[in-house]
DRENTIRO-307011 format. One record per residue (C-alpha): residue number from 1; x, y, z. Coordinates in steps of 0.1 Angstrom, whole numbers, padded with zeros to 4 digits, always signed. Example, Ala and Ser with C-alpha at 12.3 -4.5 7.8 and 13.67 -1.06 7.14 Angstrom:
// DRENTIRO-307011
+------+-------+-------+-------+
: resi :     X :     Y :     Z :
+------+-------+-------+-------+
:    1 : +0123 : -0045 : +0078 :
:    2 : +0137 : -0011 : +0071 :
+------+-------+-------+-------+
***
This chain:
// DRENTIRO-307011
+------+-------+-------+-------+
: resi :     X :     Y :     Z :
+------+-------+-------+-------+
:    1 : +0000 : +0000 : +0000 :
:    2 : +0014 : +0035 : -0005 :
:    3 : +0017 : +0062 : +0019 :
:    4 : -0011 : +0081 : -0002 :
:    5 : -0034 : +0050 : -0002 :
:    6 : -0026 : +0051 : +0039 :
:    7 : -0034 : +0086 : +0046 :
:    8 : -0065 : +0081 : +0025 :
:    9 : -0077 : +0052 : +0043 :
:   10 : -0072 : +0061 : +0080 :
:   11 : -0088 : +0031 : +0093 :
:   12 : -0062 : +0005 : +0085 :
:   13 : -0039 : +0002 : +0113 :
:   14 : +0002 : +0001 : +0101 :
:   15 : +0025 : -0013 : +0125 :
:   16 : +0057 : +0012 : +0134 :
:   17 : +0078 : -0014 : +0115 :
:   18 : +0062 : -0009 : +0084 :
:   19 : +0062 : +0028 : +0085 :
:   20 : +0102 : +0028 : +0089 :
:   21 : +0100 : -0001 : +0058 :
:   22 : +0075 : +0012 : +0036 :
:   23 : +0066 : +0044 : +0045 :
:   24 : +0093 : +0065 : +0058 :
:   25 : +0117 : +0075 : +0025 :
:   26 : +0086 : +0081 : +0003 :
:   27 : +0096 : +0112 : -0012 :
:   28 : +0057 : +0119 : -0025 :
:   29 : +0039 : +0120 : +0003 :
:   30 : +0054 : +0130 : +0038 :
:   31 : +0037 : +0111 : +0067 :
:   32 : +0046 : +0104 : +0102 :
:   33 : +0037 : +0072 : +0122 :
:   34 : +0013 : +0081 : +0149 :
:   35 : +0000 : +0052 : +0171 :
:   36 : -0007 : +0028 : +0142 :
:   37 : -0018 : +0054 : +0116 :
:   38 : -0005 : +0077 : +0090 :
:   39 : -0006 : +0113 : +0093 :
:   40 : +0005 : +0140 : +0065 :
:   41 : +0030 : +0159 : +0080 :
:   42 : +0021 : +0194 : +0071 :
:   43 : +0045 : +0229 : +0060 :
:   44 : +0058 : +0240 : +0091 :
:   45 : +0053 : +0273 : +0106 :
:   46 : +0070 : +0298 : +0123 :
:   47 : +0056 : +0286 : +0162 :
:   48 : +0067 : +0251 : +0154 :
:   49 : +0106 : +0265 : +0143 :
:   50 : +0102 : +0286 : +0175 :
:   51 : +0097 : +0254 : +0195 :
:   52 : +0125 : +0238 : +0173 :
:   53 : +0148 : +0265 : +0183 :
:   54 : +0141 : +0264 : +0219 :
:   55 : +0144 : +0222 : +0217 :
:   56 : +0178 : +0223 : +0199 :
:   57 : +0192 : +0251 : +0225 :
:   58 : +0178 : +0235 : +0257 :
:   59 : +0194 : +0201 : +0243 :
:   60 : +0224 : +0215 : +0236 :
:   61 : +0232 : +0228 : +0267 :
:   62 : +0224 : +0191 : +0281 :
:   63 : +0254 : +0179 : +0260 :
:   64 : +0272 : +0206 : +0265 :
:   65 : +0270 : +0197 : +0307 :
:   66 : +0264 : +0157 : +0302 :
:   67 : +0285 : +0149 : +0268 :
:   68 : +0266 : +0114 : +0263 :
:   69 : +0249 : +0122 : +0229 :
:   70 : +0260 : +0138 : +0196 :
:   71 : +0234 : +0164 : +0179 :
:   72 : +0226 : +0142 : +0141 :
:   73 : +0207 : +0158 : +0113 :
:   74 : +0175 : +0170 : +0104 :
:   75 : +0145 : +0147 : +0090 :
:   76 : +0157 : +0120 : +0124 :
:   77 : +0129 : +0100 : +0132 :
:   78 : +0129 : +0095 : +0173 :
:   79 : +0100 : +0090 : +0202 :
:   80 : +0093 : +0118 : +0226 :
:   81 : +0071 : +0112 : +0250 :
:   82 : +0058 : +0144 : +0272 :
+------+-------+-------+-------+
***
């Protein structure tokens, strides 16, 4: 199934395994895995780079103090749970 056919058809449940497999480098659509289901990931705006910003500083200073982790790329998938 495509990542289109996915976010079309909500109901289907994907496992986080097949996301990273089949979903994750299509460079058509751009989806994230949320709890079994597909969801476009949209433009961003300028609150969402704020709250980038304010990640990426607040985490650098944690390495900066607690050296256990190297900043990587953008487009990284990872969990955070709040």
């Amino acid at each position: 199934m495509s990542a289109l056919a996915a976010l079309k058809n909500p109901i289907e449940h994907i496992t986080e395994q097949q996301y990273w497999e089949q979903y994750y480098n299509d460079s058509e659509i751009h989806s994230e895995w949320n709890n079994g289901c597909l969801e476009e990931k949209t433009v961003s705006d300028f609150i969402t780079y704020l709250v980038y910003k304010w990640f990426q500083k607040t985490l650098d200073q944690y390495l900066t103090v607690n050296p256990i982790a190297e900043f990587t790329g953008l487009e990284m998938g990872f969990r955070l749970q709040l």
